[in-house]
C-alpha positions as a LaTeX table, in Angstrom:
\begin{tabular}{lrrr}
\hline
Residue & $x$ (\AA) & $y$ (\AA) & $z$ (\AA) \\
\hline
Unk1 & 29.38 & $-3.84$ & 17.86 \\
Unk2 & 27.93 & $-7.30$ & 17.19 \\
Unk3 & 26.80 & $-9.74$ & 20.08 \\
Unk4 & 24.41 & $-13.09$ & 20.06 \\
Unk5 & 22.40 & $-13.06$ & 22.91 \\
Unk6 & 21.27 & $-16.50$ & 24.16 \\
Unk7 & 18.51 & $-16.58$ & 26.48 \\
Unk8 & 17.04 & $-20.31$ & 26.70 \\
Unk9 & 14.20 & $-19.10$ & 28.72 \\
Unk10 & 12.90 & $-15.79$ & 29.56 \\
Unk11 & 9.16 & $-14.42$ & 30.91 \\
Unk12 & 6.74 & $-13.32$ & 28.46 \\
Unk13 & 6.82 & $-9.84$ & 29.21 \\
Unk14 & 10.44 & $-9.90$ & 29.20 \\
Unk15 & 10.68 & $-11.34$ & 25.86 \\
Unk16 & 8.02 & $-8.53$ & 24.06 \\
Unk17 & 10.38 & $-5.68$ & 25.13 \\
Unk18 & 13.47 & $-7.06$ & 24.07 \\
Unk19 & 11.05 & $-7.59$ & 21.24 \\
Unk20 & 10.26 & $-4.25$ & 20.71 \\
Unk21 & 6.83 & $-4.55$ & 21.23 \\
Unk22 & 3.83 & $-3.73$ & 24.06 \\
Unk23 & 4.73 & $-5.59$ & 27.43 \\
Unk24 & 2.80 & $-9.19$ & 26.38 \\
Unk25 & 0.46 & $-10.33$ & 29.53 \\
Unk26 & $-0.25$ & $-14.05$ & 29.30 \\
Unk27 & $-4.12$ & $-13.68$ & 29.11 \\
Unk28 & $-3.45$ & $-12.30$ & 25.05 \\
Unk29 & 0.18 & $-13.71$ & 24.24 \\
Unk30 & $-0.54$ & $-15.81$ & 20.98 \\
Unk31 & 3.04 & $-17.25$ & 21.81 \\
Unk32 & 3.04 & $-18.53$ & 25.10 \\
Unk33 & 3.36 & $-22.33$ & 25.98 \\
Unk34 & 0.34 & $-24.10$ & 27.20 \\
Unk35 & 2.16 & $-25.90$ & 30.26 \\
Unk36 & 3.06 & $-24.67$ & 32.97 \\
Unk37 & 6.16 & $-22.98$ & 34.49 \\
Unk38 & 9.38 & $-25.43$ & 35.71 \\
Unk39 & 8.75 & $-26.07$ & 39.34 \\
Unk40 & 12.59 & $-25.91$ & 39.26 \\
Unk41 & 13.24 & $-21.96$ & 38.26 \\
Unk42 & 12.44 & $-20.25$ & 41.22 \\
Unk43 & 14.23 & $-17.00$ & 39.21 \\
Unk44 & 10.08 & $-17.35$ & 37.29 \\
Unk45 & 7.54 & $-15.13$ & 39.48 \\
Unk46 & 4.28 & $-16.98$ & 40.13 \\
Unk47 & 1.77 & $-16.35$ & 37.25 \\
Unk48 & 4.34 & $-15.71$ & 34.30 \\
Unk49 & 5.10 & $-18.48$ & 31.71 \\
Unk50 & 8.32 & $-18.59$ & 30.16 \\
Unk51 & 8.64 & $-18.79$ & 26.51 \\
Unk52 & 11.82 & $-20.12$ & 24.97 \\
Unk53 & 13.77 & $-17.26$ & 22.80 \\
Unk54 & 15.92 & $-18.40$ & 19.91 \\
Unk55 & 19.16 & $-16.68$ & 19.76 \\
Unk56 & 19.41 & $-13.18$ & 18.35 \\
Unk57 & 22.14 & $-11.04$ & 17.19 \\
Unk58 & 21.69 & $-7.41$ & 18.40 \\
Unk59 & 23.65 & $-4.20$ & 17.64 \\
Unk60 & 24.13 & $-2.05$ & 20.09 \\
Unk61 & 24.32 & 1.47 & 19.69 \\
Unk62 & 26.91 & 1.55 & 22.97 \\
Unk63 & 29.98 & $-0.52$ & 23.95 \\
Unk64 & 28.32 & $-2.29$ & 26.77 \\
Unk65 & 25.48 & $-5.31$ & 26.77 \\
Unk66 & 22.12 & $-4.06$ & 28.76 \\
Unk67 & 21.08 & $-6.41$ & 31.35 \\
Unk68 & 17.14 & $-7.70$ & 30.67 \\
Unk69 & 14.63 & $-6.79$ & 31.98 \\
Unk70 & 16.15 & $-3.60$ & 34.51 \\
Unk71 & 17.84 & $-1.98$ & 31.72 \\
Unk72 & 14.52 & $-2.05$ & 29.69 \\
Unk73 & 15.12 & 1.98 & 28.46 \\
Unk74 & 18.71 & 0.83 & 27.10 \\
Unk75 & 17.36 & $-2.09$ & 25.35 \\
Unk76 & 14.93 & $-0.12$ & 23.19 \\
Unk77 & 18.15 & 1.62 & 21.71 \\
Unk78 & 19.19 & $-1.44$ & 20.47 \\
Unk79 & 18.78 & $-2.37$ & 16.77 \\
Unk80 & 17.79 & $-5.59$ & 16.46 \\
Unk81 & 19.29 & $-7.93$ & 13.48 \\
Unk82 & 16.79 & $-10.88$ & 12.70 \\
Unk83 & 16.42 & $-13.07$ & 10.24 \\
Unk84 & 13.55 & $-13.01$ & 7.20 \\
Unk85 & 10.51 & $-15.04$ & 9.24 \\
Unk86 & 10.30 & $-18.26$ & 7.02 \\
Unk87 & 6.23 & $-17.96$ & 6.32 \\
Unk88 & 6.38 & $-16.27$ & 3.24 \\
Unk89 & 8.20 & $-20.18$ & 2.14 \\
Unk90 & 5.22 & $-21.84$ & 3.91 \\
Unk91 & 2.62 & $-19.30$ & 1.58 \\
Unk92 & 3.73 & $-20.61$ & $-2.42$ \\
Unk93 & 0.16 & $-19.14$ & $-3.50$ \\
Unk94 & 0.83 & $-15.65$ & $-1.58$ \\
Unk95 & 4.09 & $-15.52$ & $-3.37$ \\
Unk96 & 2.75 & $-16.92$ & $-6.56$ \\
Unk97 & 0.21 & $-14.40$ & $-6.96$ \\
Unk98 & 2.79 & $-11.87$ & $-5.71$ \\
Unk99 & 5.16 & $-12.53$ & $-9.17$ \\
Unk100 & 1.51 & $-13.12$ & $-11.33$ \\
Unk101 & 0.92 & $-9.01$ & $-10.41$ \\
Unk102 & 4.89 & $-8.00$ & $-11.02$ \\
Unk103 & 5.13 & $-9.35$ & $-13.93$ \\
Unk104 & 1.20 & $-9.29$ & $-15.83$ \\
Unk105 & $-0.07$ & $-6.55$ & $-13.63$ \\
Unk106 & $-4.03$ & $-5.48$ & $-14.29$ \\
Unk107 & $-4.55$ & $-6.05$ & $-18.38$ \\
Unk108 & $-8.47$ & $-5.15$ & $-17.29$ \\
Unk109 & $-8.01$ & $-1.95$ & $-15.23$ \\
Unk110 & $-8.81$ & 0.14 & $-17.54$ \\
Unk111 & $-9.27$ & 1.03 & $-21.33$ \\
Unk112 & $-7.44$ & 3.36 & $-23.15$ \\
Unk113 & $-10.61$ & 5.96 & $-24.50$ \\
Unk114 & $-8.31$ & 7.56 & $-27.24$ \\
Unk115 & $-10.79$ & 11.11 & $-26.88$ \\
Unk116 & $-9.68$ & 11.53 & $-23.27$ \\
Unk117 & $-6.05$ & 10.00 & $-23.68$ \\
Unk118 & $-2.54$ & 12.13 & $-23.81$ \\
Unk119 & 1.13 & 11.40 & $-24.45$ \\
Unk120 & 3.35 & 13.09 & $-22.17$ \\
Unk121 & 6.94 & 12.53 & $-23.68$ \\
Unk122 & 9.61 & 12.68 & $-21.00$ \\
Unk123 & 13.16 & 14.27 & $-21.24$ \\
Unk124 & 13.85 & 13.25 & $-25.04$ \\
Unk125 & 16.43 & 15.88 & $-25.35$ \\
Unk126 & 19.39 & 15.81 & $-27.08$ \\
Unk127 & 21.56 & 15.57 & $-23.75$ \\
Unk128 & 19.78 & 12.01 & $-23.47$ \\
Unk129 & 20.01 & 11.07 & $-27.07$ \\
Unk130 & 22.89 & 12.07 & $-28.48$ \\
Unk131 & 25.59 & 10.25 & $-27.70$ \\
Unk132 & 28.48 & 12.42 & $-27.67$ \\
Unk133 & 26.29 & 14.28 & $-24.66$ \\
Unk134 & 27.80 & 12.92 & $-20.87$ \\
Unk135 & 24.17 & 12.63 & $-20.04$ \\
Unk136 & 23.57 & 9.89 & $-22.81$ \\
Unk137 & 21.25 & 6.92 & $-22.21$ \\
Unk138 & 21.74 & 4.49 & $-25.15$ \\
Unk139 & 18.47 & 2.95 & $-25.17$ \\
Unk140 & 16.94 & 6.24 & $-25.37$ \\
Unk141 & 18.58 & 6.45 & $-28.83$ \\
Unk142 & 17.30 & 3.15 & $-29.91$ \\
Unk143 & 13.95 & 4.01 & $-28.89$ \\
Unk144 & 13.46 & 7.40 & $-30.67$ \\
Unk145 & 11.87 & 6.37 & $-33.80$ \\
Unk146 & 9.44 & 3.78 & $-31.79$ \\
Unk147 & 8.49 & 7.03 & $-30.10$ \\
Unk148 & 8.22 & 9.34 & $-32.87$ \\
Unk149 & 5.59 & 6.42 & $-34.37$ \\
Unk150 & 3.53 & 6.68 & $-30.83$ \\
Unk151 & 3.65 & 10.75 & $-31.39$ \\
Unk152 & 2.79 & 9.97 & $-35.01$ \\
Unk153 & $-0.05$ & 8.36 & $-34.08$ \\
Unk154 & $-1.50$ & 10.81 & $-31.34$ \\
Unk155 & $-1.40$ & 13.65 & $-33.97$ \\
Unk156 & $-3.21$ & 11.97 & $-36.49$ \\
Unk157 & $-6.08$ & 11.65 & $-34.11$ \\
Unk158 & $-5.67$ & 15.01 & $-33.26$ \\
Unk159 & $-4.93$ & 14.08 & $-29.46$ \\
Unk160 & $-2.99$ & 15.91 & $-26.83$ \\
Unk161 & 1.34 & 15.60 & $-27.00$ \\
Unk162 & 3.18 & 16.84 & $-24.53$ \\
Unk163 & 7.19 & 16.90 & $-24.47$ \\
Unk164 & 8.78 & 17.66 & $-20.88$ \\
Unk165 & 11.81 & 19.27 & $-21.35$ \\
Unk166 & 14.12 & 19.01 & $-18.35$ \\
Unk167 & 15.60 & 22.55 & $-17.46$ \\
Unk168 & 17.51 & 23.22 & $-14.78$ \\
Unk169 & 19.08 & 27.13 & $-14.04$ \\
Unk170 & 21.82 & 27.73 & $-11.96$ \\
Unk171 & 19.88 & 28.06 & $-8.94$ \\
Unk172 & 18.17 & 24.80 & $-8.62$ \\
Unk173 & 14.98 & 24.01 & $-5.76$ \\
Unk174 & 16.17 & 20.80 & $-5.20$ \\
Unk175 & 20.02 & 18.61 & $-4.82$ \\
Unk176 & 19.37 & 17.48 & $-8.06$ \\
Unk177 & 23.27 & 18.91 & $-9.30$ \\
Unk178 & 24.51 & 17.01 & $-6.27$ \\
Unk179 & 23.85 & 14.05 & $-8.11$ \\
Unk180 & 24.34 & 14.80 & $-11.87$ \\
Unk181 & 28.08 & 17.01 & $-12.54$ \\
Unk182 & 26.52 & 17.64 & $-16.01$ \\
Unk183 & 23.63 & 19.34 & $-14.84$ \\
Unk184 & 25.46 & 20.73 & $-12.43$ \\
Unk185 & 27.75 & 22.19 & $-15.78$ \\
Unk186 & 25.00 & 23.65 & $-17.10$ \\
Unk187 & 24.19 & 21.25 & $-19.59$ \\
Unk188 & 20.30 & 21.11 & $-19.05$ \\
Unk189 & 20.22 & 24.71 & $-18.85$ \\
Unk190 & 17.92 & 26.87 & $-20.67$ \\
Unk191 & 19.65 & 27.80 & $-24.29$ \\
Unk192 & 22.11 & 24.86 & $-23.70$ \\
Unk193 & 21.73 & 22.65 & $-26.76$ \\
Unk194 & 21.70 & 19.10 & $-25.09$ \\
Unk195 & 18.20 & 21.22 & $-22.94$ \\
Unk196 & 16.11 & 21.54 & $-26.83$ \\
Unk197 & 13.80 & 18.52 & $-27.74$ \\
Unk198 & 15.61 & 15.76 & $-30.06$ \\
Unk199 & 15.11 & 17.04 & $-33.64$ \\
Unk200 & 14.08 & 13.89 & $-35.02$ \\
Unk201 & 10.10 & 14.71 & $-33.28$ \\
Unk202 & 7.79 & 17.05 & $-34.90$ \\
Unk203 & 7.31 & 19.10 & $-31.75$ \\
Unk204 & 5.39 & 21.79 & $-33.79$ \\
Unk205 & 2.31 & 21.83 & $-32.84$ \\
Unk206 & 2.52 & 20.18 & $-29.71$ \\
Unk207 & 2.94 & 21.53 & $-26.17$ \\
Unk208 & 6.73 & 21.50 & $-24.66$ \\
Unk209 & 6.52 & 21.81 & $-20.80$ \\
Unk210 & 9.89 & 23.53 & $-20.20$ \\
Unk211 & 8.77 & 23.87 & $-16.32$ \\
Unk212 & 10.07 & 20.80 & $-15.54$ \\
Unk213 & 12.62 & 20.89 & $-12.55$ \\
Unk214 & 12.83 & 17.62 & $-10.89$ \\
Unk215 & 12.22 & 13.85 & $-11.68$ \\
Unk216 & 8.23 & 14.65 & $-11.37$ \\
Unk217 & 7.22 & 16.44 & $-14.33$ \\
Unk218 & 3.63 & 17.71 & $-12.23$ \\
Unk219 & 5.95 & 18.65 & $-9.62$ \\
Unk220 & 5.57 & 22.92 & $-9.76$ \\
Unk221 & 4.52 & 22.75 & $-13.00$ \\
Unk222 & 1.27 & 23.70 & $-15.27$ \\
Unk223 & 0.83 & 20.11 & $-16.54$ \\
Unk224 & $-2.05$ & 19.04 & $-14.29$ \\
Unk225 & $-3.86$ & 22.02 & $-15.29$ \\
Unk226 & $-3.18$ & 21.51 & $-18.59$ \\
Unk227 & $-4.26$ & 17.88 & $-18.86$ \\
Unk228 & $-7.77$ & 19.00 & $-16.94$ \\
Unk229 & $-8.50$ & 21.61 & $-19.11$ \\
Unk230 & $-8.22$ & 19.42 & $-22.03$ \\
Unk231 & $-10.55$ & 16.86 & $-20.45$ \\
Unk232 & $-7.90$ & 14.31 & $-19.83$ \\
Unk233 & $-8.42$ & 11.29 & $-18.07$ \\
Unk234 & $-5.62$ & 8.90 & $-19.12$ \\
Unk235 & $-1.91$ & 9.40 & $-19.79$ \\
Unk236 & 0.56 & 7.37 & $-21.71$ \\
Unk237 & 4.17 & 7.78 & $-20.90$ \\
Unk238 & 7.20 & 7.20 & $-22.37$ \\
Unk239 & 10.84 & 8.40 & $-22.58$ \\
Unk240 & 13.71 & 8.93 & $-20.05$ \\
Unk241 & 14.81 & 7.87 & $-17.85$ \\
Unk242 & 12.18 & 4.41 & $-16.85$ \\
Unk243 & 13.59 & 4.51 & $-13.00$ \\
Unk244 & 14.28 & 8.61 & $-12.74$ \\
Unk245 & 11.74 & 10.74 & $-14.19$ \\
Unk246 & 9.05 & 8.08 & $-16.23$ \\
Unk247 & 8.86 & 6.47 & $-13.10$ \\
Unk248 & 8.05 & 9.99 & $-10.92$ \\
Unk249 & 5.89 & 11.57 & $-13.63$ \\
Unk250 & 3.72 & 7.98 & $-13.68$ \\
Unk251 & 3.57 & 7.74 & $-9.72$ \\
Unk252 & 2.34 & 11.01 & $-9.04$ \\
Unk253 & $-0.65$ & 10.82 & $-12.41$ \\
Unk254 & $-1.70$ & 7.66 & $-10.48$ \\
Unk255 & $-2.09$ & 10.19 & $-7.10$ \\
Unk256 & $-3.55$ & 12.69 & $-8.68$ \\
Unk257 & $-6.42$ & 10.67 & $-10.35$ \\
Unk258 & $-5.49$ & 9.79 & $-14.04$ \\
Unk259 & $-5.34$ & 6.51 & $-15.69$ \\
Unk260 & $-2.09$ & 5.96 & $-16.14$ \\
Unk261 & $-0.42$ & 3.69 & $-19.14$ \\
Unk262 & 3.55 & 3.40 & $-19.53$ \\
Unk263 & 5.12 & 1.94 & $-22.55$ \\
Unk264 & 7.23 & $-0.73$ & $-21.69$ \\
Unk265 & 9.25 & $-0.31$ & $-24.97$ \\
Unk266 & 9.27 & 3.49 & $-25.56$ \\
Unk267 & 10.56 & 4.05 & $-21.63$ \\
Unk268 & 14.55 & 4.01 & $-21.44$ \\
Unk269 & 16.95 & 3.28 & $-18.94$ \\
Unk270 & 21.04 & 3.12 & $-18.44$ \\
Unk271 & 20.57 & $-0.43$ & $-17.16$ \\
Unk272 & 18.20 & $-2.82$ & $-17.82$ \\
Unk273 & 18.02 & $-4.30$ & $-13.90$ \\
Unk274 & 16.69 & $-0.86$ & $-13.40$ \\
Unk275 & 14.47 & $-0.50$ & $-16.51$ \\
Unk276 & 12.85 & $-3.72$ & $-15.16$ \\
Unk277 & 12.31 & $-3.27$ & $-11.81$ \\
Unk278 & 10.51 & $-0.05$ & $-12.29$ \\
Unk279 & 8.73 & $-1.76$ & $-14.75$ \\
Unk280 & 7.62 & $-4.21$ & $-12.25$ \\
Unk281 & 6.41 & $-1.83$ & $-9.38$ \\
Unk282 & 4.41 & 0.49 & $-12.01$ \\
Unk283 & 2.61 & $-2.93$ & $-13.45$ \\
Unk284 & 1.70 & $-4.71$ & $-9.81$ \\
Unk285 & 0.11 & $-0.90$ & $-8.43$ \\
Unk286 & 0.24 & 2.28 & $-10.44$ \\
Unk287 & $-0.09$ & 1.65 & $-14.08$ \\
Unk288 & $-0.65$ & $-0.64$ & $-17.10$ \\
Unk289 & 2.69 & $-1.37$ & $-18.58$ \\
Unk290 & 1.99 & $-2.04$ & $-22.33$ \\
Unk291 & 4.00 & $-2.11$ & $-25.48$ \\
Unk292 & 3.49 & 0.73 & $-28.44$ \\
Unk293 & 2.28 & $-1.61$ & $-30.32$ \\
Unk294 & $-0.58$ & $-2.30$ & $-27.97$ \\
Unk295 & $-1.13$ & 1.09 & $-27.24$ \\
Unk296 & $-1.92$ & 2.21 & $-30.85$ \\
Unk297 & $-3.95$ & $-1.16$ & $-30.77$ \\
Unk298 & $-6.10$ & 0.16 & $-28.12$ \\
Unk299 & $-6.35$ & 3.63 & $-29.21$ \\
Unk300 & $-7.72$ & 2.92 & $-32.46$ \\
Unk301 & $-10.20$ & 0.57 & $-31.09$ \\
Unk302 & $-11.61$ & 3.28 & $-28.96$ \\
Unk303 & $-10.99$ & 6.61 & $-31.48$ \\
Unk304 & $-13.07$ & 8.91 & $-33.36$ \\
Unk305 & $-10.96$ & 9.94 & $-36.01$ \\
Unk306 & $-11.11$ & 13.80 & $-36.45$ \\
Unk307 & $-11.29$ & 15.57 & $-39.16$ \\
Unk308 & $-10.22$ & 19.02 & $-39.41$ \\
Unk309 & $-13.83$ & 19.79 & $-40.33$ \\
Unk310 & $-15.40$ & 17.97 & $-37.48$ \\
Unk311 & $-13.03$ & 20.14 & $-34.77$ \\
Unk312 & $-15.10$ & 22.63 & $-32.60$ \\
\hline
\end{tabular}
């Protein structure tokens, strides 16, 4: 139930509990008028200024309207409906530097130090690639071979790869088959053969994290142990999906105190919008979003080329 409440004038501390808020006094209310009350609204107690309150639409969680200010406990119940506040239209700069962070991010945040820099490649299974597979994500097909070129050029510098492989028995720890009838088929399942690693990649060689149980790929698995243990301080990531698991994986590197760099051409999504907007959130606070291309730029700039004579 909908209702517009009109009240042309109202007390101050009337008005900050309809508002939701601390009872205002008028020694610290920023919004009360500096004149004083009508002589003519003897309904005013002595002492209280009356501020004027725009209309307001209010849902109400009952079927009847509360009466202000004696039905105070019934008006907290209320959800209030209010329009956006116009400021952020008065602030251009606050909302120009707002965009200048979603879409350019932090180029300078950090560089990529190939010696202390892994690939963790997320999900490309054949369930994902292939596209007879119901769990198909076209981009991730178009994508593969850009991948296999960043894997390519992690093994010749003899750096860390790690595949995630998404498995998920019968008996899962999360709802994840609540939202996914494939997986909920079995078709991630361990010896199912949309779970193996897309046979295009050279996964020899390479560690396959086959742990992996929900959208997080550190999420009860080995792979922040892992990555210590090998000295890492900076992950790139790329695969599938951007939004789902790229997206979970990158957020909880950032918490747990790596560098954190996501290919904004080697990630994958079903729909661009979503691609994009994950994009956007990673860039402005969690990672630098960077093409391959860039990435390999940046990793030779800072590598030390190993030979196999040089390895310890």
């Amino acid at each position: 139930m909908q209702v517009v409440v009109t009240a042309p004038i109202l007390p101050v501390d009337v008005c900050a509990n309809v508002a939701g808020i601390a009872t205002a006094q008028i020694n610290n209310c920023p919004t009360a008028p500096r004149h004083p009350p009508a002589a003519s609204s003897p309904s005013t107690p002595v002492g209280v200024v009356p501020v004027v309150v725009p209309p307001v639409v209010v849902q109400l969680r009952d079927r009847s309207l509360a009466k202000w200010p004696s039905q105070g406990p019934r008006i907290a119940r209320m959800r209030t409906v209010v329009s956006p506040l116009s400021g952020d239209a008065e602030n251009p700069a606050l909302l120009a530097e707002a965009e200048r962070q979603y879409s350019q991010g932090w180029p300078d945040a950090f560089t990529i130090e190939s010696s202390t820099t892994a690939l963790i490649v997320v999900d490309m299974q054949v369930g994902f690639v292939d596209p007879q597979s119901e769990l198909w994500v076209p981009e991730a097909t178009r994508i593969a071979p850009l991948i296999g070129q960043l894997i390519d050029e992690f093994a010749a510098q003899q750096r860390l790869v790690i595949f995630t492989q998404a498995t998920y028995p019968a008996k899962m720890p999360n709802d994840m088959p609540l939202y996914c009838p494939p997986i909920a088929d079995g078709q991630l399942a361990t010896g199912h053969p949309y779970n193996a690693i897309w046979p295009a990649f050279e996964v020899e060689g390479h560690y396959v994290l086959s742990s992996k149980r929900s959208y997080d790929a550190f999420a009860g698995t080995e792979l922040d142990t892992l990555l210590r243990d090998a000295g890492i301080e900076t992950v790139v990531i790329a695969g599938t999906m951007t939004n789902f698991c790229c997206e979970g994986t990158a957020r909880s590197a950032f918490n747990l105190g790596y560098h954190v760099v996501v290919g904004s051409d080697v990630c994958a999504s079903d729909l661009v919008e979503a691609h994009e907007a994950s994009l956007r959130t990673l860039r402005r606070g969690f990672a630098r979003v960077l093409t391959a291309a860039t990435i390999i730029v940046e990793l030779n700039s800072h590598a030390e080329r190993r030979t196999p004579d040089s390895r310890q």
